[in-house]
C-alpha atoms as one frame of an Amber mdcrd trajectory, in Angstrom:
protein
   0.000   0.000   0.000   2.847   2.366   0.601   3.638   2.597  -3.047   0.021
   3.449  -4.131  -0.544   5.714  -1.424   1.310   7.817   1.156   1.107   6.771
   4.788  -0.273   9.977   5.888  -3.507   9.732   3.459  -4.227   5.971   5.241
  -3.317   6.910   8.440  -5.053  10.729   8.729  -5.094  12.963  11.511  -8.430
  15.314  12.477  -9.010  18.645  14.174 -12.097  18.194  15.879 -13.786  21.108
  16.984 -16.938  21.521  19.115 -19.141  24.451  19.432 -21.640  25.444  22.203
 -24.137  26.761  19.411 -24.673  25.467  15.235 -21.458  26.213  12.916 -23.741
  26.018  10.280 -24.077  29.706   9.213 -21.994  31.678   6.990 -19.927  33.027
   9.897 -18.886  30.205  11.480 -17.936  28.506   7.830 -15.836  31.439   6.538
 -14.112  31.252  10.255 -13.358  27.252  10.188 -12.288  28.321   7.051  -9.689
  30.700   8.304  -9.168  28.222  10.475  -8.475  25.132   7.790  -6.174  27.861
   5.769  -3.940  28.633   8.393  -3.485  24.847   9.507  -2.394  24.462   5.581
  -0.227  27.023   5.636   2.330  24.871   8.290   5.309  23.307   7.059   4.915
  20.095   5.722   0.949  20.093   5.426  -0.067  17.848   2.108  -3.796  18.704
   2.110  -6.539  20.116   4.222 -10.360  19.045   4.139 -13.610  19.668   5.784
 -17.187  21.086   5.025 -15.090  24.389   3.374 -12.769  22.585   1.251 -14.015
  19.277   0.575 -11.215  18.457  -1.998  -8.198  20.467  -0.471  -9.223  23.892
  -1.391 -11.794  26.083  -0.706 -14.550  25.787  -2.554 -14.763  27.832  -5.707
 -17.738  29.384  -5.583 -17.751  30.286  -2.146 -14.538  33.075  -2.923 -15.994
  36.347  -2.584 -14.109  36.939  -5.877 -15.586  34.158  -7.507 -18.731  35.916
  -6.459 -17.698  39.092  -7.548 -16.452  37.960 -10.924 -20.191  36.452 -11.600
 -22.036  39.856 -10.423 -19.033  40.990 -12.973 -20.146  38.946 -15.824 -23.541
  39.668 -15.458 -23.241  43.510 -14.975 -20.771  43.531 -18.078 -23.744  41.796
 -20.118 -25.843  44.314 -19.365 -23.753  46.877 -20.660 -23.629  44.868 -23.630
 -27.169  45.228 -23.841 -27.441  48.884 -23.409 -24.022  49.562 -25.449 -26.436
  47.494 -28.465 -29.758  49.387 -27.454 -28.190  52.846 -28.265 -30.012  52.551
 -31.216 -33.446  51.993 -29.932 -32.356  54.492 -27.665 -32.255  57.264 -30.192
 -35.034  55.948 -32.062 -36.819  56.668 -29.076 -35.584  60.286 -28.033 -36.519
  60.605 -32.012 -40.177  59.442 -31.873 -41.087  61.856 -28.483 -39.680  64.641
 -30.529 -41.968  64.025 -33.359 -45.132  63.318 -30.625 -44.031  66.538 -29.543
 -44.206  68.767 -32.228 -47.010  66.780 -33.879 -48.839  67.718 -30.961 -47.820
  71.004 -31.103 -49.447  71.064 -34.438 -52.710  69.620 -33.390 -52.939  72.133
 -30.675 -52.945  75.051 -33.513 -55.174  73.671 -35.278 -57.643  72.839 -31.830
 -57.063  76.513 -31.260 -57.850  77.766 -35.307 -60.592  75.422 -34.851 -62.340
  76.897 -31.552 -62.256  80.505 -32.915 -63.792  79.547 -36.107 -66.550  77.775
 -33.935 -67.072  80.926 -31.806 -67.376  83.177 -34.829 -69.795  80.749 -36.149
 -71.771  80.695 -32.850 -71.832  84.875 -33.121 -73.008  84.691 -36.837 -76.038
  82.466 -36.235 -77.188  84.573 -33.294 -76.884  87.610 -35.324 -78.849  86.098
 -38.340 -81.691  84.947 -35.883 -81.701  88.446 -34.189 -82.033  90.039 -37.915
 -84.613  87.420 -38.969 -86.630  88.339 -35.938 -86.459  91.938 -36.430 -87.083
  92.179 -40.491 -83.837  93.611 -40.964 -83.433  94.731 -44.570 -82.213  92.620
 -47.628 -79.043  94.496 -47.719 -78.054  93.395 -44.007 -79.478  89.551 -45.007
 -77.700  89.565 -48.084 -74.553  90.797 -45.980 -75.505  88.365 -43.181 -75.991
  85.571 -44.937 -72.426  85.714 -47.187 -70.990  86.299 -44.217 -72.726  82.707
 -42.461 -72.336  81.321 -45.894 -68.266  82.016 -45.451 -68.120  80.887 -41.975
 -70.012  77.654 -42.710 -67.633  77.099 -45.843 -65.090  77.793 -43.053 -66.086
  75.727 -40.408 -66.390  73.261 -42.752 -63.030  72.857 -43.626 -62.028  73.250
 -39.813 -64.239  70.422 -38.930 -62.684  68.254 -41.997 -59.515  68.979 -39.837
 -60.715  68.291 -36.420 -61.258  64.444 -37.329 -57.572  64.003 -37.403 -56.929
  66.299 -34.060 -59.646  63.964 -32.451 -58.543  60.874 -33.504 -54.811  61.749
 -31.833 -56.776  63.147 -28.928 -58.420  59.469 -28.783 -54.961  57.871 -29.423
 -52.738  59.935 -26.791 -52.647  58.338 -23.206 -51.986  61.942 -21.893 -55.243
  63.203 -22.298 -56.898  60.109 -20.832 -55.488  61.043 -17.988 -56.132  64.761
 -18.200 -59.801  65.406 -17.431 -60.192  68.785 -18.698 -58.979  67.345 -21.887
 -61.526  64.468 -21.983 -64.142  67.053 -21.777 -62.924  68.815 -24.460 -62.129
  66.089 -26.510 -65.921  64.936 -25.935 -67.258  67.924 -26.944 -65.282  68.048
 -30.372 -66.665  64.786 -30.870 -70.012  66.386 -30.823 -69.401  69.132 -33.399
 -67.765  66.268 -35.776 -71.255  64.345 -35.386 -72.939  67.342 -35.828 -70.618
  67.597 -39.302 -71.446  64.349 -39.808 -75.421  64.573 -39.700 -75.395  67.793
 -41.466 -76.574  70.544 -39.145 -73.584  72.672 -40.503 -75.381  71.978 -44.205
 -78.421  73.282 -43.177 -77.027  76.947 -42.133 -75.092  77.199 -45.548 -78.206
  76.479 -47.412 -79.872  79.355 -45.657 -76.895  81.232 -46.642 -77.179  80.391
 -50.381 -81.124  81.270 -49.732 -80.763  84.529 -48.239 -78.303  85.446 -51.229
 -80.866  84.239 -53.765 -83.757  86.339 -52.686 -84.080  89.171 -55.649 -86.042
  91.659 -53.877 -87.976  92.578 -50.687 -91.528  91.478 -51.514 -90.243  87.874
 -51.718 -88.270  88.332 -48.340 -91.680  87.160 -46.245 -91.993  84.115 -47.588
 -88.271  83.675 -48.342 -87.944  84.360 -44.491 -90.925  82.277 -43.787 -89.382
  78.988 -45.824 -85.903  79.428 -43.944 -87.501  79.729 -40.538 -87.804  76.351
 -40.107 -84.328  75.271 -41.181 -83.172  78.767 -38.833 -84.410  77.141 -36.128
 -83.417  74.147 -36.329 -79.936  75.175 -36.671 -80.615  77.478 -33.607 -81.552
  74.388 -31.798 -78.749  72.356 -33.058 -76.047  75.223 -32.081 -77.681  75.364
 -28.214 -77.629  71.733 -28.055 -74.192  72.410 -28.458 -73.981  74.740 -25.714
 -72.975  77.748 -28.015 -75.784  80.160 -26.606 -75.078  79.516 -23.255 -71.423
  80.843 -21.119 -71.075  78.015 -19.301 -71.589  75.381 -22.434 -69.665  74.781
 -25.051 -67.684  77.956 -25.334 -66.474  77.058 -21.872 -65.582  73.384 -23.073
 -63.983  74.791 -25.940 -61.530  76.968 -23.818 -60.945  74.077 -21.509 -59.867
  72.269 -24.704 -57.321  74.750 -25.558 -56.020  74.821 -22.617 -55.650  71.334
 -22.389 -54.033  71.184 -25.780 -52.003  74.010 -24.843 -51.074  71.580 -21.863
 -50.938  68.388 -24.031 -48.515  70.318 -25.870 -46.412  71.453 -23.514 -46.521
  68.062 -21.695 -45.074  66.237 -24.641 -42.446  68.871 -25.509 -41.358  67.895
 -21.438 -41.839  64.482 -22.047 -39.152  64.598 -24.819 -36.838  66.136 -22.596
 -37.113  63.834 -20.226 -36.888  61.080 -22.898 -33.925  62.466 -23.879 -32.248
  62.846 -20.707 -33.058  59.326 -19.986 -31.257  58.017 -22.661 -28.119  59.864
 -22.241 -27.990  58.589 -18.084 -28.953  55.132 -19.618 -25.735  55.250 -21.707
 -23.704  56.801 -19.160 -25.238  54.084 -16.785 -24.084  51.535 -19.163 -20.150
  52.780 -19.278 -20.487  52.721 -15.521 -21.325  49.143 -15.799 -18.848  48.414
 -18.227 -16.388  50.166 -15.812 -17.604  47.906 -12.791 -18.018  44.580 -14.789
 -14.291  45.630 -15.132 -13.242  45.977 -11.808 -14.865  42.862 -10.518 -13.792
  40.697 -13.282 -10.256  41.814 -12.540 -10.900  41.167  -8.691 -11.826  37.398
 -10.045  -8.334  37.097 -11.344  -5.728  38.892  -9.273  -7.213  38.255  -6.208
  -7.986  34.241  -6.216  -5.415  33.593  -3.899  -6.708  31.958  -0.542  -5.224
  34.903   1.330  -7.458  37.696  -0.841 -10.357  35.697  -2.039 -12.331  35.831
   1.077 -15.185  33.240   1.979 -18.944  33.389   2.052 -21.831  30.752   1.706
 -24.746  32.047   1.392 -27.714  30.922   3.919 -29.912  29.612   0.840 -26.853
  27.384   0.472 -27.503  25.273   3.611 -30.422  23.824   2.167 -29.368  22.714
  -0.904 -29.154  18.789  -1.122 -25.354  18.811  -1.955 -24.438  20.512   0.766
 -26.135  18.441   3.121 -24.529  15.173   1.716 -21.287  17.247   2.424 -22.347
  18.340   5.627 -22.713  14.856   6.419 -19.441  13.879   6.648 -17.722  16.397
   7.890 -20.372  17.947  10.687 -22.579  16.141  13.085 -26.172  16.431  13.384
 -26.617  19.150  15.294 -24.059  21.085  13.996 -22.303  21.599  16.864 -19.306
  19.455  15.864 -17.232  19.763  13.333 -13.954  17.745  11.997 -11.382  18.621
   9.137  -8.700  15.938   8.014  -5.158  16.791   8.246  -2.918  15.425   5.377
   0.952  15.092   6.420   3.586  14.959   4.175   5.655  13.518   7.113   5.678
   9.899   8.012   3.379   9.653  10.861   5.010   7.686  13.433   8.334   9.916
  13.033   9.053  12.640  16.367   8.353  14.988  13.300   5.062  14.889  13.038
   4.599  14.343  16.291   5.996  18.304  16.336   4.107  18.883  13.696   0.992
  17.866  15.812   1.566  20.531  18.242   2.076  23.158  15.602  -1.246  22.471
  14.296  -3.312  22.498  17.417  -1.514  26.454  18.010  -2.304  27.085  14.560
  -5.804  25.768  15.468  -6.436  27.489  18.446  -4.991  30.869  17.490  -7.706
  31.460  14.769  -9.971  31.387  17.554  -9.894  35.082  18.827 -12.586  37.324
  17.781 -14.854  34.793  15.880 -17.323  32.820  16.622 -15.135  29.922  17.380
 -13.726  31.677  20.516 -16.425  29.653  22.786 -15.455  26.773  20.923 -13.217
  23.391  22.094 -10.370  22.128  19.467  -8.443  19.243  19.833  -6.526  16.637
  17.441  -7.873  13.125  17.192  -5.590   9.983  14.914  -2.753   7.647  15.363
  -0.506  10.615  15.271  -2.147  12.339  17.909  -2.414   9.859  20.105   0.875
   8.752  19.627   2.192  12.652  20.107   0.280  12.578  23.425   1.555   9.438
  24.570   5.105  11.021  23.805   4.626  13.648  25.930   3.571  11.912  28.487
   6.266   9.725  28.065   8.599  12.504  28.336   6.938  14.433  31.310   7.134
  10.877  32.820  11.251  10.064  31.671  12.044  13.305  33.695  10.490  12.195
  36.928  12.201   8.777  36.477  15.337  10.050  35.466  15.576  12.389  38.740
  14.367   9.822  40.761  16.701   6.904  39.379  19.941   8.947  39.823  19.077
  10.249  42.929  18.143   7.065  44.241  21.187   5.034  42.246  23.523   7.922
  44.248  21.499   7.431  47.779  22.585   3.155  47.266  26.132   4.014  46.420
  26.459   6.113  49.291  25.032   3.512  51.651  26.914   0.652  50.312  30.610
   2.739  49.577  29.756   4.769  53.335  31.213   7.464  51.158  29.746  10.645
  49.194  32.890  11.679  46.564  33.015   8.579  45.192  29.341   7.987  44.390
  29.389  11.278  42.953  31.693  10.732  40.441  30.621   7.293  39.425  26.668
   8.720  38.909  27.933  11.003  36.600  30.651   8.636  34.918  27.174   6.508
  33.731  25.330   9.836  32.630  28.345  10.950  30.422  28.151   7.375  29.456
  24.937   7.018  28.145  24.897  10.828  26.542  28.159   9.348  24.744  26.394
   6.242  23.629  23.143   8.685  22.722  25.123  10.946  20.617  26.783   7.807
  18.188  23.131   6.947  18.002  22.371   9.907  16.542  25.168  10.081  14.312
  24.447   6.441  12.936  20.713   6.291  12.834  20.075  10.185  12.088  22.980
  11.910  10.335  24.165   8.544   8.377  20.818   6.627   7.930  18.761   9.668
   7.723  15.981   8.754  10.019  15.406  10.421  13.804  15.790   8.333  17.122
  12.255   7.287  17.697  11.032   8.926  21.017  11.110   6.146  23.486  14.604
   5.130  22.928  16.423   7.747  24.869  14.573   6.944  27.899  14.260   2.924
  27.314  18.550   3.295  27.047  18.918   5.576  29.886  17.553   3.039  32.370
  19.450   0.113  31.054  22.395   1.600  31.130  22.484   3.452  34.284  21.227
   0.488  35.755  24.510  -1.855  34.562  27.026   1.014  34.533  25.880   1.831
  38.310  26.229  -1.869  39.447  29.614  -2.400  37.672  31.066   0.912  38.894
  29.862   0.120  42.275  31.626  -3.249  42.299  34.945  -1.941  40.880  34.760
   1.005  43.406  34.263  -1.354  46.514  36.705  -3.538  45.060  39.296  -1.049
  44.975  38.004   0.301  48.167  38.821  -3.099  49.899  41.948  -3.492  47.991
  43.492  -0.042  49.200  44.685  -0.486  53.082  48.429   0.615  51.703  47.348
   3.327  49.154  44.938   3.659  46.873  47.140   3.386  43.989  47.943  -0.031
  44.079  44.790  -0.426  45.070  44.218   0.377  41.969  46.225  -1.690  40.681
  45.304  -4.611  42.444  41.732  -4.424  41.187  42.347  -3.880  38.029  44.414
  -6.717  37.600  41.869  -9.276  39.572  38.334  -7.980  38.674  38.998  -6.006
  34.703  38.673  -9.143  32.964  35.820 -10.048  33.927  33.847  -6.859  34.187
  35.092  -6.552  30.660  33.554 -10.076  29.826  30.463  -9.469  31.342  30.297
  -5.937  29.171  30.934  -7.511  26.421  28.552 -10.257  26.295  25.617  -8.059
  27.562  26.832  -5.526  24.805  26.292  -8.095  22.224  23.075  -9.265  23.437
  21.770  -5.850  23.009  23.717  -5.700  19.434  21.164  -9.053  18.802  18.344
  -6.560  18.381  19.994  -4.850  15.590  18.169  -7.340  13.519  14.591  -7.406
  14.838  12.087  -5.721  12.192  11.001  -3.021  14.323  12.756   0.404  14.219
  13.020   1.199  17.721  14.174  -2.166  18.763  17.187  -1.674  16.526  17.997
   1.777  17.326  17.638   0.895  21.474  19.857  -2.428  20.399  22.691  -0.412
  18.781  22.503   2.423  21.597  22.651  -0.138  24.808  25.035  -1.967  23.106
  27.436   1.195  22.122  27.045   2.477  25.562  28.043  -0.944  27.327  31.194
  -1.042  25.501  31.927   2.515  25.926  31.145   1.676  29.967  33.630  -1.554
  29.557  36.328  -0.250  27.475  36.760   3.641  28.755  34.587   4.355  31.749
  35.525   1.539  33.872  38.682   0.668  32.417  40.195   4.380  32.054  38.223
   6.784  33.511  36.858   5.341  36.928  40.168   4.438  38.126  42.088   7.583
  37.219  39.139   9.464  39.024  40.295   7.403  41.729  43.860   7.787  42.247
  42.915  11.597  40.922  41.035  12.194  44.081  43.015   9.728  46.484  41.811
   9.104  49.949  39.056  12.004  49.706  37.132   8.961  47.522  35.909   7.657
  50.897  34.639  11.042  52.443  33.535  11.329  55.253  34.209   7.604  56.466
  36.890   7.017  58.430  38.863   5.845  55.485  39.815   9.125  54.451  41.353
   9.684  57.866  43.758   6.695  57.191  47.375   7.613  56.193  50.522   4.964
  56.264  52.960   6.673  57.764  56.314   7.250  55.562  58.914   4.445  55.895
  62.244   5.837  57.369  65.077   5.632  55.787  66.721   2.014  55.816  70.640
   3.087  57.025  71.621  -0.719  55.783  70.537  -2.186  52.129  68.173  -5.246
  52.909  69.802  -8.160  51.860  68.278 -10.220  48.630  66.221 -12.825  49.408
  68.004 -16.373  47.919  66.805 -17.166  44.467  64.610 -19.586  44.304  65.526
 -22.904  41.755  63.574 -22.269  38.452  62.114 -25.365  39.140  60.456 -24.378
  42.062  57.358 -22.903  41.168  56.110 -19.852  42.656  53.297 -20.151  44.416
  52.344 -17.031  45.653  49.326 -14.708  44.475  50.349 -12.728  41.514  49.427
  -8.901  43.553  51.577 -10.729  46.074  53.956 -11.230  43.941  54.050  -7.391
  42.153  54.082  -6.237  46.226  57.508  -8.138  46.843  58.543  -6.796  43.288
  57.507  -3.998  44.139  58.944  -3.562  47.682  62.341  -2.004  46.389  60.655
   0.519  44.636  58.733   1.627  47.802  61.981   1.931  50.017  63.791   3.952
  47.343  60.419   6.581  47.083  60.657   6.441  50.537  64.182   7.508  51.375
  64.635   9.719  48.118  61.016  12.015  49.524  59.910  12.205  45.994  56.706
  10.046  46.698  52.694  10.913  47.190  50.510  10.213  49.628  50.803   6.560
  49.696  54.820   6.328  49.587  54.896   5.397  45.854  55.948   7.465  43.369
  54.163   9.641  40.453  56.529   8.149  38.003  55.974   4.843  38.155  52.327
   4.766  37.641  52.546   3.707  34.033  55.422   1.177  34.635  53.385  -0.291
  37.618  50.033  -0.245  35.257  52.136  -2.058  32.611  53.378  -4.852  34.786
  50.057  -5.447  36.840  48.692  -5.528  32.766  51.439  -8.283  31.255  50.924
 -10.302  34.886  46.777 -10.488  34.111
């Protein structure tokens, strides 16, 4: 499986958080979200993923520029659209200019139209008041061209009022206009009044009264047109013309609401106008905008400047819920995101890394509306990062406890304080030594970290055989020093180094026995034991624990009365001691070999002795490497 896939995607790690209220809002998502993109920011992160970023990155259409860049699209469409209605635009400005004047033009004519209609009105009352009073043939005659010319006249204003009412009929202004209703009502009157020929009528009279050749036939000339007189009398009342308040009134509320029609659609081209230039202008501003935003879509996608919103209508949509499903419980008060490593997951790295991403966690809690919220890591690495540190809070206690308790036996058992000291931190220095070729070997050369219970697992062990040993050479030496401690030295050395340096060495090479077990830490806690055991056997108690000895003399066995002890100096011999005989060479000799070196040795003493030139135990500095040599050829 590890070549198909990398540990850390089968073996994940989660940030769990848990909320006292629902995270399902569009706060609390663009905050997790903060959240998630800090956490992938770290060092070493492959991939974050939760309810925000279901594949690794945030989702797409969430970005506030994503968003923006779609109100961009959109708004630069419409533009579009205006930009291509500029057209219809001016086609429109175009047609309220030609409403306008056109009814500017049907107002002069409503206007020529309502005088002609009042002069007519004046003319019939004057022939009726002439009829009635027999006024002569010359005043008929002059009365009646004059209604003949008027009729003619009105005539051809009425032929023109059925276009000016029609428009009236078609324009939605004077619908609204009441005055002009009226008036456009009463104009429809005089046209039906065209239409059934009262106007026909009074020019017939006219053409009578002009035919009459002379007085006497005036009667019954008068007497014929009476009837026809009065019925165009009746037809011009009907119309209101011989009253103030009728028709003449009407009329002048008709030009005035022409006169306002008029005006009204001259104001309604303006404004027609005007709102076709701010349309175009409003459609460069959208052009400029669609602009902006589309540009926002593209410089600023980055996580760090897109920004993050889901919409409330969002939580109801049936794909989010399946997402929401696997990432946040229920309620919504829980939520989890999965934390791809790039680091293998058992490795003290991402056990670091494990800490760094519950700070990274928790510090994108301020000031949101996680703040109330719990956040902890959950997975193998996790738990195996806790049970680190509580490995190591644990290692500290037992590494305080085990020296001061290895020191408190030493100094029981040796009745002494110097030396324990000294042979406590002889194992430490030890088993740093043996840590730091671990390192070198398994980390520098091999390229993989000490796992994290091997310092502790080798600390034990070998402050547990290093003590003993040192302990045993110590007392030895201890036991072996009633004439000095240097040849007590020596002496113990000789008796007890081989096999302390046997026992090393086969306990060193059971612990080099794990160098071939499968399992990582085995091997590294193998090579370490066994590195420090034969650094303990070859320097430590070979080297360095007896020079500390002779270094610090009788002051090993402070405050015991050992260190009290001195052998007095020998005086001077005034006669040489005579030889003992030589024994046959085929004797053999059947002493002790220390006994032996002492008789050897015995010489040497009485010639420190009497020359002064000796230490505190009567033998001299100089011979310390001749008498190490000999005690070494003898074992």
């Amino acid at each position: 499986m590890d070549r198909h896939f990398s540990p850390s995607s089968t073996i994940p790690q989660y940030i769990y958080i848990h909320s006292p209220h629902d995270l399902r809002n569009p706060q609390a998502l663009a905050d997790l979200e903060q959240m998630a993109q800090r956490v992938s920011q770290l060092p070493g992160i492959a991939m974050v993923r939760g309810i925000t970023r279901p594949k690794g990155e945030p989702l797409e259409e969430a970005k506030l520029s994503y968003q923006a860049g779609e109100v961009g699209g959109k708004l630069s469409d419409a533009s579009q659209q205006i930009a291509g209605a500029n057209g219809d635009l001016d086609a429109l400005t175009a047609g309220s200019r030609k409403l306008a004047d056109a009814l500017a033009a049907i107002t002069g004519q409503v206007n020529q139209a309502i005088a002609v209609i009042n002069g007519l009105a004046g003319e019939v009352a004057r022939v009726q008041n002439q009829v009635d009073a027999s006024e002569t043939l010359k005043q008929i005659q002059q009365l009646a061209a004059s209604l003949r010319s008027n009729a003619g006249t009105l005539e051809e204003v009425l032929n023109m009022a059925g276009p000016v009412l029609a428009g009236l009929n078609a324009s939605p202004v004077c619908n609204t206009d009441p005055a002009c209703a009226a008036a456009r009502d009463q104009l429809q009157l005089l046209v039906n009044a065209r239409n059934s020929g009262a106007f026909d009528q009074i020019a017939d009279v006219a053409r009578q009264l002009q035919a009459t050749p002379d007085v006497q036939n005036l009667i019954g000339t008068l007497q014929a047109m009476r009837a026809s007189l009065n019925q165009a009398v009746q037809t011009i009342q009907s119309l209101g013309l011989g009253s103030p308040g009728g028709l003449r009134q009407q009329l002048a509320e008709l030009q005035q609401g022409a006169n306002a029609l008029a005006d009204g659609s001259q104001r309604v081209a303006d404004g027609v106008q005007a709102l076709t230039e701010q349309t175009k202008q409003m459609g460069r501003g959208l052009s400029d905008a669609a602009a902006f935003l589309l540009s926002m879509k593209l410089n600023a996608s980055k996580p760090g400047m897109s920004g993050f919103y889901i919409p409330p209508e969002a939580m109801n949509d049936a794909r989010f819920k399946d997402l929401a499903s696997m990432f946040v419980s229920p309620d919504g008060h829980a939520v989890r995101y999965l934390v791809q490593s790039k680091l293998d997951p058992f490795s003290t790295a991402a056990f670091d890394q494990d800490t760094a991403i519950a700070d990274a966690a928790h510090s994108a809690q301020p000031n949101t509306s996680l703040a109330d919220a719990s956040i902890a890591m959950a997975g193998t690495t996790p738990t195996y990062a806790q049970m680190r540190d509580y490995y190591n809070h644990d290692i500290r206690f037992i590494i305080v406890v085990t020296i001061v308790v290895v020191l408190f036996i030493l100094i029981m058992l040796l009745r002494a304080v110097v030396a324990p000291l000294y042979l406590v931190a002889s194992v430490v220095v030890s088993y740093l030594s043996a840590l730091g070729v671990g390192v070198i070997a398994f980390q520098l050369i091999g390229g993989r970290p000490l796992g994290w219970s091997v310092p502790g697992m080798a600390f034990i062990v070998l402050v547990a055989v290093g003590a003993d040993y040192n302990m045993l050479l110590v007392s030895r030496i201890r036991d072996e020093s009633p004439n000095g401690i240097r040849s007590g030295v020596i002496r113990t050395v000789g008796t007890t180094g081989g096999v302390i340096t046997s026992a090393g060495i086969i306990f060193a090479a059971s612990m080099f026995g794990m160098l071939f077990a499968s399992i990582s830490t085995m091997v590294q806690a193998g090579f370490i034991i066994g590195a420090g055991l034969l650094l303990d056997t070859f320097l430590v108690r070979t080297i360095t624990v007896p020079s500390l000895a002779v270094l610090v003399g009788n002051a090993n066995w402070w405050p015991s009365r050992r260190f009290a002890t001195r052998r007095p100096a020998r005086p001077p011999q005034p006669t040489l001691v005579p030889a003992e005989p030589s024994r046959p060479s085929s004797e053999p000799d059947v002493r002790r070999p220390e006994q032996a070196a002492a008789a050897e040795l015995e010489p040497v003493h009485a010639r420190a002795s009497g020359s002064g030139n000796h230490g505190a135990d009567g033998i001299d500095p100089d011979c310390v490497v001749w008498l190490w040599a000999m005690s070494a050829s003898r074992n």
